[in-house]
TIDO-50808 format. One record per residue: x, y, z of N, C-alpha, C in turn; residue number from 1. Coordinates in pm, whole numbers, plus 50000, padded with zeros to 5 digits. Layout:
N
X  Y  Z  X  Y  Z  X  Y  Z  NUM
...
This chain:
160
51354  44723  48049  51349  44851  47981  51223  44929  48020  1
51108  44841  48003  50974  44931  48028  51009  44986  48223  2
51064  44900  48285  51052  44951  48401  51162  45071  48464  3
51244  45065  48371  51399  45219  48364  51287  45287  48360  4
51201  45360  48215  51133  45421  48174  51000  45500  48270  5
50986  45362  48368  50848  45429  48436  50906  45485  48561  6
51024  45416  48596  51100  45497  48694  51124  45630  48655  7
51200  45620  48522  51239  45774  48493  51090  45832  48492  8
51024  45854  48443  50883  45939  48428  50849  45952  48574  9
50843  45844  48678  50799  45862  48818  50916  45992  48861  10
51046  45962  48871  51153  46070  48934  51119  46215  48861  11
51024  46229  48742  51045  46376  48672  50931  46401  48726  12
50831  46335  48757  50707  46379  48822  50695  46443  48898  13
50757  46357  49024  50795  46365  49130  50880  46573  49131  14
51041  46546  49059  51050  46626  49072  50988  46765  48975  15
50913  46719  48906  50796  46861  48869  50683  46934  49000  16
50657  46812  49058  50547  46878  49163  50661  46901  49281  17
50785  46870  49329  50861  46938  49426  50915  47105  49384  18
50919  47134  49268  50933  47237  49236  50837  47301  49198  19
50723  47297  49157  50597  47368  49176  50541  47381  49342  20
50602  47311  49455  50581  47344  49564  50683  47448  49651  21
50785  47455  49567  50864  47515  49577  50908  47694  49537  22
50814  47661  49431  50775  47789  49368  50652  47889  49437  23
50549  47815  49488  50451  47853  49587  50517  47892  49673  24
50583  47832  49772  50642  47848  49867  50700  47975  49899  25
50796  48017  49785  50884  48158  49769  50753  48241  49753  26
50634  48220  49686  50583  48330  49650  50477  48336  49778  27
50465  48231  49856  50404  48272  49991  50476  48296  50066  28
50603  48320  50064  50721  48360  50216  50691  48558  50165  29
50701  48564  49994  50726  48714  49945  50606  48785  49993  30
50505  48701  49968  50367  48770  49985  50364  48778  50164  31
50378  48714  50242  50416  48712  50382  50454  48826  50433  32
50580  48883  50399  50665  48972  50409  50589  49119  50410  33
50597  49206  50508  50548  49319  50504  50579  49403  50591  34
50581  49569  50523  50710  49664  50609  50616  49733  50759  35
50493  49665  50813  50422  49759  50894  50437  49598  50979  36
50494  49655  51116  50519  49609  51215  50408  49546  51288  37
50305  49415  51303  50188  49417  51320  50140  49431  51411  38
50237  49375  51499  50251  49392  51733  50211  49497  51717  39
50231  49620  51650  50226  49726  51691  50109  49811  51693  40
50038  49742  51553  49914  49776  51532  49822  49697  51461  41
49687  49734  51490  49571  49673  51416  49521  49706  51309  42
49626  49592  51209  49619  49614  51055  49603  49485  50988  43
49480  49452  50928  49449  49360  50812  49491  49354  50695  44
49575  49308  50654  49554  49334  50465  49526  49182  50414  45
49429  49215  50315  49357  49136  50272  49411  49022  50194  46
49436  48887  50165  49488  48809  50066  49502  48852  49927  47
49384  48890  49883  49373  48895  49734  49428  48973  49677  48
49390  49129  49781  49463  49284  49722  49639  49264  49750  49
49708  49284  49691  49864  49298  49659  49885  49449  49642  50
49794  49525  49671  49831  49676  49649  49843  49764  49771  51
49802  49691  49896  49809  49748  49988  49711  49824  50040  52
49628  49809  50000  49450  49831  50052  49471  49789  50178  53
49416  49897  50323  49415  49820  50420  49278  49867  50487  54
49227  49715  50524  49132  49726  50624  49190  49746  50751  55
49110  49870  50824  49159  49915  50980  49056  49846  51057  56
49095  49804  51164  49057  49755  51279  49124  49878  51404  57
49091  49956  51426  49088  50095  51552  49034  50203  51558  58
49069  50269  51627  49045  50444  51617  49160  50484  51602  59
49066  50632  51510  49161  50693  51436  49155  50822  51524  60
49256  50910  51497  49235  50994  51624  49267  51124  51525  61
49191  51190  51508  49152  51343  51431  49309  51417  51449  62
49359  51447  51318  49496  51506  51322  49452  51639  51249  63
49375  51652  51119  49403  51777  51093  49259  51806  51007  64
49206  51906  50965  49068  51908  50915  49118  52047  50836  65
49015  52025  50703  49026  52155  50614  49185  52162  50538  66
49215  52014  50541  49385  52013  50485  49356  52011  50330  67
49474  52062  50294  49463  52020  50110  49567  51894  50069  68
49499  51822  49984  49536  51742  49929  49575  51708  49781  69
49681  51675  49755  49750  51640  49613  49787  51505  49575  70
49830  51474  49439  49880  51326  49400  50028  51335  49337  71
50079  51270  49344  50228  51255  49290  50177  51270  49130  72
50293  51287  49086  50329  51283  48940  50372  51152  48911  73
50290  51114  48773  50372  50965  48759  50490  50942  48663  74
50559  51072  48718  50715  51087  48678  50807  50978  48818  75
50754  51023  48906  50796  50948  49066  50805  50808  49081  76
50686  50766  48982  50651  50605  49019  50781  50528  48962  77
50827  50459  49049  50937  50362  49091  51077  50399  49131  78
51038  50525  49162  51202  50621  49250  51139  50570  49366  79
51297  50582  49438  51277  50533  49599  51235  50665  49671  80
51152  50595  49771  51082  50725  49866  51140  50741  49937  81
51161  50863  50034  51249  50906  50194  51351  50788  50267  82
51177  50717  50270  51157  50606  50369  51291  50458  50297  83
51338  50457  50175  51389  50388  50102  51299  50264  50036  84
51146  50278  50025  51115  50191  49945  51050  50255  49804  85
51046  50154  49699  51023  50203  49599  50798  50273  49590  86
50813  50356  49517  50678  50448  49493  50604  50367  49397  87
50490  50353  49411  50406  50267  49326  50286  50358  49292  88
50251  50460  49199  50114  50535  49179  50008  50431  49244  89
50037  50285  49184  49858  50216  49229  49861  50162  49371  90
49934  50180  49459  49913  50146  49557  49898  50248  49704  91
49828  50243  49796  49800  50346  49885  49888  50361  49980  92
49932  50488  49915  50054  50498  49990  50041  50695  50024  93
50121  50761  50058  50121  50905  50097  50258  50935  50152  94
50295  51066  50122  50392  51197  50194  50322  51289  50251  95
50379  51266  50357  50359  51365  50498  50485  51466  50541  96
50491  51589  50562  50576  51610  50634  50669  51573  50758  97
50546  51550  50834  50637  51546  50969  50577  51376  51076  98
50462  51312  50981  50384  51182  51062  50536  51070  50994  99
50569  50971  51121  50675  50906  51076  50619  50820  51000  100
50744  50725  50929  50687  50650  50816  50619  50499  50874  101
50552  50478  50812  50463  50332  50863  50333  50399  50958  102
50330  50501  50931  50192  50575  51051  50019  50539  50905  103
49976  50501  50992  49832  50435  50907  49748  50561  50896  104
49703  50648  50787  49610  50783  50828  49477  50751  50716  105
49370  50774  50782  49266  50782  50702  49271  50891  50671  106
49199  50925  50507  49176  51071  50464  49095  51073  50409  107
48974  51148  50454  48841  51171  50403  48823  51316  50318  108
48753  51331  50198  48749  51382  50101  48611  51447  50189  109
48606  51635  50237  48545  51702  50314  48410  51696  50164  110
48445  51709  50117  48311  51753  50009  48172  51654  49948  111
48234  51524  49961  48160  51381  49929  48199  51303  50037  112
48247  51298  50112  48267  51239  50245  48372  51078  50203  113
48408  51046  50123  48505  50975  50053  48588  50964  50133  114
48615  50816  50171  48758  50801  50253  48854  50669  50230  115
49010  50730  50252  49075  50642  50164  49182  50582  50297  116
49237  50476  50332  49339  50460  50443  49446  50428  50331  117
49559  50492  50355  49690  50521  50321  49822  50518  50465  118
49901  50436  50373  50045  50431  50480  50146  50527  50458  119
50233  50614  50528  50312  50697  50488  50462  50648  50460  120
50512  50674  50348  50598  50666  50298  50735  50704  50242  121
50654  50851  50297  50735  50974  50166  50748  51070  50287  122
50827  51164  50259  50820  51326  50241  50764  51424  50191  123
50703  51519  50207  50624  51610  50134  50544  51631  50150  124
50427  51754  50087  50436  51782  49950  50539  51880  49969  125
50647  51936  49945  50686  52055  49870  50638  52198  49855  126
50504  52199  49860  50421  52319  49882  50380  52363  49993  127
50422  52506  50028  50370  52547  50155  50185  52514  50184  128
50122  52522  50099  49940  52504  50129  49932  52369  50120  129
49997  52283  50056  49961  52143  50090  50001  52095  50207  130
49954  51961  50221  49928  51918  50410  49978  51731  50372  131
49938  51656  50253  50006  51553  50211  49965  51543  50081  132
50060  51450  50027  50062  51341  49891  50017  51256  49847  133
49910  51199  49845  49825  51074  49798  49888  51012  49647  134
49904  50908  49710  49928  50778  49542  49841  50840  49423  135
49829  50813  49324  49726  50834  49232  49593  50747  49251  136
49614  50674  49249  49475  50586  49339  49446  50602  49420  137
49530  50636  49534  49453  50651  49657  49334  50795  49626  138
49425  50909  49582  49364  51024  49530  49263  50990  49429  139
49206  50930  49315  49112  50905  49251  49008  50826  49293  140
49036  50757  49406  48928  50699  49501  48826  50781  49575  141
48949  50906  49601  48823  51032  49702  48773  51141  49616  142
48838  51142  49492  48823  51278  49464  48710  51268  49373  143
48603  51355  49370  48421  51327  49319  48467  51400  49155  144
48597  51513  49111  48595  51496  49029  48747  51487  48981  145
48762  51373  48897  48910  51342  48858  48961  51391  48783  146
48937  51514  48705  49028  51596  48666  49107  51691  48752  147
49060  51738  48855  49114  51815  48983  49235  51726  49045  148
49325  51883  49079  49487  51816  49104  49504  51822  49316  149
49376  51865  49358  49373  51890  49458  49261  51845  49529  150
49193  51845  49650  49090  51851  49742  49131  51881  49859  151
49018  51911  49955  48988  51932  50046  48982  51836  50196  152
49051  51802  50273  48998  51685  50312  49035  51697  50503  153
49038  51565  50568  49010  51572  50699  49164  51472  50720  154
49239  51479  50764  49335  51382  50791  49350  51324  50984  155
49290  51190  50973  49292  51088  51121  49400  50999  51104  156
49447  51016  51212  49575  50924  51243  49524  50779  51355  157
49575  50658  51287  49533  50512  51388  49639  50546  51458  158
49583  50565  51636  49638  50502  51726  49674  50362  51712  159
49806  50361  51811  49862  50240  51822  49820  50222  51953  160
């Protein structure tokens, strides 16, 4: 009897830590998974951040200067974008008119020199004087004052 018993407790053990390796596993294949093609370009993202913070490794090559800049409404956050993935306010993301989607652009805030790297995602803005769309974070990162629905800024595009 005592030895059924230590068997059974050994087989639940056993299968407790095969399924806690199992569970890792899925959540390191998910975390793995990512929509920017890497062959293509020199892009880090960091372990810890899950928001899509990216450290650049290139040059960026000067696309537009004296552009205006806006933030989504967080009416948007979790409608699907252009591109078909879902909109996240906290993560750095942007709408561009016409830069295709997965294009890496730094955007520096002309007034405090603030700069944010954002992936494009979207479409837009909608407004003839605007130039792109910043996440809400990405936009509260550059902007010196956060009540303002706009700035001023420099938009560089990473060569591939």
């Amino acid at each position: 009897m005592k030895k059924l018993i230590t068997l059974f407790l050994s087989i639940a053990i056993v299968g407790l830590v095969m399924s806690q390796n199992l569970i890792t596993d899925k959540q390191k294949s998910a975390a793995s998974k990512d929509t920017i093609k890497k062959s293509k370009m020199l892009v880090l993202s960091p372990e810890i951040a899950a928001d899509s913070l990216f450290i650049v490794n290139g040059n960026f090559k000067f696309y537009k200067k004296k552009a205006h800049a806006s933030y989504y409404a967080n009416k948007f956050n979790g409608k699907k974008t252009s591109s078909g993935r879902r909109f996240d306010n906290n993560k750095y993301t942007a709408a561009h008119k016409k830069l295709p989607f997965g294009t890496i652009v730094k955007v520096t805030n002309e007034a405090n020199g603030k700069a944010v790297t954002v992936e494009i995602t979207d479409r837009g803005p909608f407004v003839k004087s605007r130039e792109i769309d910043l996440s809400k974070r990405a936009f509260m990162d550059i902007a010196s004052n956060k009540s303002s629905g706009a700035v001023i800024v420099t938009i560089e595009v990473l060569q591939k």
